[in-house]
SEDODREN-96712 format. One line per field, with one value per residue (C-alpha): x, y, z; residue number from 1. Coordinates in nm, 2 decimals, decimal comma. Layout:
# SEDODREN-96712
X: (X	...) $
Y: (Y	...) $
Z: (Z	...) $
num: (NUM	...) $
This chain:
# SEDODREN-96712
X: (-1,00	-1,15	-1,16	-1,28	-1,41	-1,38	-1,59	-1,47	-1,63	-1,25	-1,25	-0,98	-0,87	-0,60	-0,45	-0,83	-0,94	-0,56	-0,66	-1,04	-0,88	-0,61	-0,86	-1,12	-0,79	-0,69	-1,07	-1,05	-0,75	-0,85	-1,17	-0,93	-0,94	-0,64	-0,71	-0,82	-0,94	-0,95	-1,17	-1,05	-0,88	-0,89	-0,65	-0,81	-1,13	-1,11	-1,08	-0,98	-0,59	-0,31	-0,14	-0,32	-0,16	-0,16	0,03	0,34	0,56	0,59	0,90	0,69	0,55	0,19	0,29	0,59	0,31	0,07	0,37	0,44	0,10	0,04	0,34	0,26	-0,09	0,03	-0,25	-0,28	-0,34	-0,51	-0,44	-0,75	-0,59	-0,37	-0,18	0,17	0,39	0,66	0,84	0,86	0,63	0,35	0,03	0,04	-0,14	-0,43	-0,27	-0,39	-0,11	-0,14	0,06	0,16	0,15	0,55	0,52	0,58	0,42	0,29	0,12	0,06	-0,21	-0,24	-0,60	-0,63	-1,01	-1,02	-1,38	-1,42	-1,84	-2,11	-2,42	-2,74	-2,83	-2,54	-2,19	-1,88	-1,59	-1,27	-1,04	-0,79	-0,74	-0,52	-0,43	-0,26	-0,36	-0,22	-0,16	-0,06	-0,31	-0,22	-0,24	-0,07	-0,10	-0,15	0,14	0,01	-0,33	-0,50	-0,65	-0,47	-0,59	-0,68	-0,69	-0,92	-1,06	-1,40	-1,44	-1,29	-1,59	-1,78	-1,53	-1,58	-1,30	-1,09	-1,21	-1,15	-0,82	-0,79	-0,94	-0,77	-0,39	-0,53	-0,75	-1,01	-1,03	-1,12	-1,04	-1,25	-1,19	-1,43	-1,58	-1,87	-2,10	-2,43	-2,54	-2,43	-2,43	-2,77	-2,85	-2,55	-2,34	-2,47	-2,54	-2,23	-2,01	-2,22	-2,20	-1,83	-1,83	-2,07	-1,94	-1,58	-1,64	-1,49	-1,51	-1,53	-1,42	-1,50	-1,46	-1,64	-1,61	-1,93	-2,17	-2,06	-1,65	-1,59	-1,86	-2,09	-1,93	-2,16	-2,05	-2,29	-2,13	-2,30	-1,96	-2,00	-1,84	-1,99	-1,92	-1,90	-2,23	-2,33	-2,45	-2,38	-2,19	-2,18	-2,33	-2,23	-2,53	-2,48	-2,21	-1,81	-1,76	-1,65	-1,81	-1,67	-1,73	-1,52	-1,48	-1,43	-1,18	-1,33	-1,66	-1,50	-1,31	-1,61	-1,85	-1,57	-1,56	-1,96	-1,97	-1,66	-1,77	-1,42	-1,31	-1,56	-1,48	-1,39	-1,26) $
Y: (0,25	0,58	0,56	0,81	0,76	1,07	1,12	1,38	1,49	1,51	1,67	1,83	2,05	1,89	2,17	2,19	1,83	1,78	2,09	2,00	1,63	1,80	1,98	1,69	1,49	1,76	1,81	1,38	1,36	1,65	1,51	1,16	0,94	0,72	0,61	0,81	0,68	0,90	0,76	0,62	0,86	1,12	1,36	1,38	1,24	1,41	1,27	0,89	0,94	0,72	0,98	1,19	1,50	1,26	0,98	0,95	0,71	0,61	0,91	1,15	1,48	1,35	1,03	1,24	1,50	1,30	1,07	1,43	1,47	1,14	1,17	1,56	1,47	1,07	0,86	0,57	0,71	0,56	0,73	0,55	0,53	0,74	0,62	0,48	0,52	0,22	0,23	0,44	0,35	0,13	0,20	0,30	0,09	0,18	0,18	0,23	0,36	0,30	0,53	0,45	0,74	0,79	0,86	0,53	0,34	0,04	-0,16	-0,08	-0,27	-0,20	-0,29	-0,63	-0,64	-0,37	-0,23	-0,29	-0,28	-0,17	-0,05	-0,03	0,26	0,45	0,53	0,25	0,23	0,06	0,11	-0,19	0,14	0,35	0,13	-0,20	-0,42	-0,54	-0,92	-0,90	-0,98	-0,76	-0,73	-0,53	-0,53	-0,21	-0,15	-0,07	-0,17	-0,52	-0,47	-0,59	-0,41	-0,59	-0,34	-0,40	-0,11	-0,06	-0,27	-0,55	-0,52	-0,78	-1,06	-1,26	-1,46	-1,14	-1,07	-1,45	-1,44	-1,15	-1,27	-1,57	-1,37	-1,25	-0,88	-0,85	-0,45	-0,41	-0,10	-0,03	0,32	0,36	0,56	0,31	0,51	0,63	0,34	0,07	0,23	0,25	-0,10	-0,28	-0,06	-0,09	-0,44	-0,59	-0,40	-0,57	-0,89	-0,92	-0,75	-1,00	-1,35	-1,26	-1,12	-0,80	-0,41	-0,24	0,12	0,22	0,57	0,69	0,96	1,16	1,31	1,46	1,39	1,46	1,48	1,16	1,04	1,06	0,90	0,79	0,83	0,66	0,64	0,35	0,23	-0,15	-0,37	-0,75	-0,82	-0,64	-0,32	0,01	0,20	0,54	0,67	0,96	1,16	1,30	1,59	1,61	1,53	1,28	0,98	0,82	0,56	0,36	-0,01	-0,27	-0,54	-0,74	-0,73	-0,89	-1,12	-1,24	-1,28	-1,49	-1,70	-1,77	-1,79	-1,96	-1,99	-1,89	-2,19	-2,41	-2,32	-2,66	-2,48) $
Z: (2,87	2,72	2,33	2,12	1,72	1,54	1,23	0,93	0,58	0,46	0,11	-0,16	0,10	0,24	0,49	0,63	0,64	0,84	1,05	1,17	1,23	1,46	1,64	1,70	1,84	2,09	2,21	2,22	2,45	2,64	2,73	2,86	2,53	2,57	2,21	1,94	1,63	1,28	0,92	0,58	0,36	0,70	0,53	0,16	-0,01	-0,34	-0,72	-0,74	-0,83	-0,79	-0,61	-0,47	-0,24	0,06	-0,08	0,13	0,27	0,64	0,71	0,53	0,67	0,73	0,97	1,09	1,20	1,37	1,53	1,74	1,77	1,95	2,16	2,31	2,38	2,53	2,32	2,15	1,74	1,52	1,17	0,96	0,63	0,41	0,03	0,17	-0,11	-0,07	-0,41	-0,73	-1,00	-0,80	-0,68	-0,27	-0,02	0,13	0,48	0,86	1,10	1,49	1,71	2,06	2,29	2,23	1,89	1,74	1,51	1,68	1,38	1,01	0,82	0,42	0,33	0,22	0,03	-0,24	-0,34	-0,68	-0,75	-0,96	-0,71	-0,89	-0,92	-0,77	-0,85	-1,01	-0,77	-0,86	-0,61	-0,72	-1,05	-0,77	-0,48	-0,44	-0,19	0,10	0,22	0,60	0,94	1,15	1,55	1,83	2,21	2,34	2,58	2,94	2,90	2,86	2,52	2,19	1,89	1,54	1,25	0,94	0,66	0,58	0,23	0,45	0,72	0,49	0,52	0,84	0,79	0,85	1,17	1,32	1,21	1,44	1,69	1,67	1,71	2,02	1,88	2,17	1,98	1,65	1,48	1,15	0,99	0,68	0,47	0,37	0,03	0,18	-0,06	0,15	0,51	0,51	0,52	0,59	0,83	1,16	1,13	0,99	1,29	1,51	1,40	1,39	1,80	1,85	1,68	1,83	2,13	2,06	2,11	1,77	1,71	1,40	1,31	0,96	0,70	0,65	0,37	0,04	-0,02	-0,33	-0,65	-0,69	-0,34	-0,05	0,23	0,52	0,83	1,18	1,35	1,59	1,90	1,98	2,32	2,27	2,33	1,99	2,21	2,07	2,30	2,09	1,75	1,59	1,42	1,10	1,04	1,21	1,56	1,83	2,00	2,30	2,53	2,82	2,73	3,04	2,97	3,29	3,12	2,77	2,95	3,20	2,84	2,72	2,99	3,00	2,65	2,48	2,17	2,04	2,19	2,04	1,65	1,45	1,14) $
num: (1	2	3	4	5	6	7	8	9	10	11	12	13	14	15	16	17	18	19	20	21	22	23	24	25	26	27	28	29	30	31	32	33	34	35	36	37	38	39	40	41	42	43	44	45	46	47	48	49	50	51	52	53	54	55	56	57	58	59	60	61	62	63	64	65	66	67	68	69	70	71	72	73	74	75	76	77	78	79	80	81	82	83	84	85	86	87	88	89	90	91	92	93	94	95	96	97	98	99	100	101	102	103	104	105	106	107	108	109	110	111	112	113	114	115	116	117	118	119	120	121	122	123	124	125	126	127	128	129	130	131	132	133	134	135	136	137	138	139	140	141	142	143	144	145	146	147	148	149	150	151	152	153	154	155	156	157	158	159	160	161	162	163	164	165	166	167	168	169	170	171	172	173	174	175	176	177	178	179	180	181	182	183	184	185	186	187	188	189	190	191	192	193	194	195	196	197	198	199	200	201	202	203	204	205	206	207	208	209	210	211	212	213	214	215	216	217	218	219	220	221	222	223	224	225	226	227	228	229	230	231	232	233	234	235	236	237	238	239	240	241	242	243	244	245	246	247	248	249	250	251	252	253	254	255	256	257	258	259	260	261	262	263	264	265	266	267) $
């Protein structure tokens, strides 16, 4: 299966940040991703609101958008996270959406670890102030092809436990949208996507917002795509674009095989 990560630097401008992602989706599909794969926050980065303009429920014009989108171009979606609003008067979810290649939503997983920290020497971030978190693993087969997809959300990338649990329901694909502070990237990045491809077997596609968002956020970017062996398969360099890379289900299945360490857990 072809996948494609696309990597943004999504801003206030919500017309244009929805605009370049429709573009980098079209180019995607047309170029034979059968699953395309959009950031955190893909349609707005701005000031930490509780509502900000792309807070919407699931019928709303955003999902309702991309839902038509998937189904003219016949791909699997991934819409990295927007704010779900589910009822009046709470905070939204911070929510990932994937679409199947009719247009329907497939899975929805509302970000379960919120990132609430102090960096030394860089910005405060208290996410848990506009979002509310969610409380669901969640896994879906992806219909015609052997790969069953297990969603996660950046902040969640440094909980293992997560990631088993996937693994565990059966998620051979891990889907990681983020927009991980240039802070954090730098170091820890790379080498946490690898270890959770690597300790569950498991392709990662993780798709990443890059540089300056919004004031006092910089963002760091390095979309990956990772085999599971822990090789990376694509890196995006710094500014927008699209990675790709073709990921072999015999391949997964025959490392499982040799090394069943999934098999061998006695927790």
């Amino acid at each position: 299966m072809q996948v494609a990560a696309v990597q943004l630097n999504s801003t206030e401008d919500l017309p244009g940040n929805l605009s370049r992602a429709r573009s980098l989706i079209e180019e995607a599909a047309g170029r034979g991703a059968s699953l395309v794969a959009l950031p955190e926050h893909f349609a707005y980065l701005g000031p930490e609101v509780p509502h900000p303009p792309s807070a919407q429920p699931l019928d709303g014009p955003l999902v309702t958008e991309f839902k038509e989108l998937a189904r003219r171009l016949k791909i699997f979606l991934l819409l990295g996270t927007f704010p779900e609003i589910t009822a009046p008067g709470q905070l939204p979810h911070n929510t990932s959406l994937l679409l199947d290649p009719a247009g329907q939503i497939l899975a929805r997983y509302r970000k379960m670890h919120l990132f609430d920290v102090n960096l030394p020497g860089g910005p405060a971030y208290q996410e848990s102030r506009v979002v509310r978190p969610g409380a669901e693993v969640v896994v879906a087969a992806l219909p015609g092809t052997p790969f069953t997809a297990g969603l996660a959300i950046c902040y969640d990338l440094r909980f293992p436990e997560l990631f088993r649990a996937l693994a565990a329901q059966g998620a051979d694909l891990l889907c990681m949208p983020a927009a991980f502070t240039l802070a954090t990237g730098r170091d820890h990045w790379e080498v946490l996507l690898r270890a959770r491809a690597i300790e569950n077997l498991a392709y990662v596609v993780a798709p990443a917002q890059w540089g300056v968002t919004a004031p006092g956020r910089h963002t760091f970017g390095r979309s990956l795509i990772i085999d599971p062996w822990g090789t990376i398969l694509a890196q995006a360099p710094d500014g927008e674009g699209v990675i790709y890379a073709h990921l072999d289900h015999d391949r997964l299945s025959r490392l499982r095989r040799e090394l069943p360490c999934l098999n061998h857990r006695c927790l």
